[in-house]
N, C-alpha and C positions, 0 to 999 in steps of 0.2 A: 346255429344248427337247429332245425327245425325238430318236434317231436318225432313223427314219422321215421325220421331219419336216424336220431339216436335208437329209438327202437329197433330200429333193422340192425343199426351197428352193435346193439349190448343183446339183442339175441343171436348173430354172426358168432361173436367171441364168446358167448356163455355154451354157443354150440363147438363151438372149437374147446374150452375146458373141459365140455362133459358128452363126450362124443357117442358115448353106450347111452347115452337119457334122452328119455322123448323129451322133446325143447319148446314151450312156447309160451305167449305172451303171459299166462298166466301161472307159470310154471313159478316157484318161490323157490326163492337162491339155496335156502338153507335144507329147510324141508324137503322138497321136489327133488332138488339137482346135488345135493351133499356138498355143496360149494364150502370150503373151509375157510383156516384163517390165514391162509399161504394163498388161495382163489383171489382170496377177496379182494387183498393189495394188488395181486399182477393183474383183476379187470378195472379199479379204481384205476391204475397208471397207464394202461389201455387207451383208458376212455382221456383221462386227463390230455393225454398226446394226442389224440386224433381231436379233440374238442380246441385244446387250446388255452386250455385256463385249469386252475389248481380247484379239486372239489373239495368241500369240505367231508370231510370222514365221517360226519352224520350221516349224508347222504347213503351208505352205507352198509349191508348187517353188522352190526357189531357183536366182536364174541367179548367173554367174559372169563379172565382165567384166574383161577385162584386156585391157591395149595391147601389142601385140607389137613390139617395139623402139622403133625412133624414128615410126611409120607411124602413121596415123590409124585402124588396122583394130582389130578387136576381137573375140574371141570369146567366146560365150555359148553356157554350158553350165548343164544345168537338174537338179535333181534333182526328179524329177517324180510326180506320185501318181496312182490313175485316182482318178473322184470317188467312188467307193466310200470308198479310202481317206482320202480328203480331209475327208469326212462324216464315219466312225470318229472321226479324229484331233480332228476339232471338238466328236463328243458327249462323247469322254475329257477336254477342257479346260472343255467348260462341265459338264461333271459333280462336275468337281475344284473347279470354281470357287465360292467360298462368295459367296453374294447378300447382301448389306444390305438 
């Protein structure tokens, strides 16, 4: 799958999650478009299905949750990409990736 292409498809479905948010290539998943940590897996599995191969979970935002003392609260911090870079990252692994 060509860059171009993933690009149109991870901006398609980032526009299908966040359908009230202006959408575009530069738009950052976490910041921009409030994408969470329930987002994140259903567009990694997305992509993984239409692509064809397993991504690694770097590729990414990652959140961060931990329990702060004895409390039920939690925080969540994301390391986050716009979809530009989210695209890059995805045509550098399926480039890398050797097909059977």
């Amino acid at each position: 799958m060509e860059y171009e292409e993933i690009l149109s498809y991870v901006l398609d479905k980032v526009r299908e999650l966040t359908p009230e948010k202006e959408v575009n290539e530069n738009s950052d998943l976490v910041r921009d478009l409030g994408l969470d940590s329930l987002d994140i897996p259903e567009l990694q599995l997305d992509l993984e299905d239409r692509i064809g191969i397993e991504l690694d979970d770097k590729i990414f935002p990652q959140y961060d949750t931990r329990q702060i003392g004895s409390h039920e609260n939690k925080t969540y911090s994301a390391k986050s990409y716009t979809i530009q870079e989210l695209a890059k990252n995805i045509s550098r692994a399926t480039s890398q990736h050797q097909f059977i």
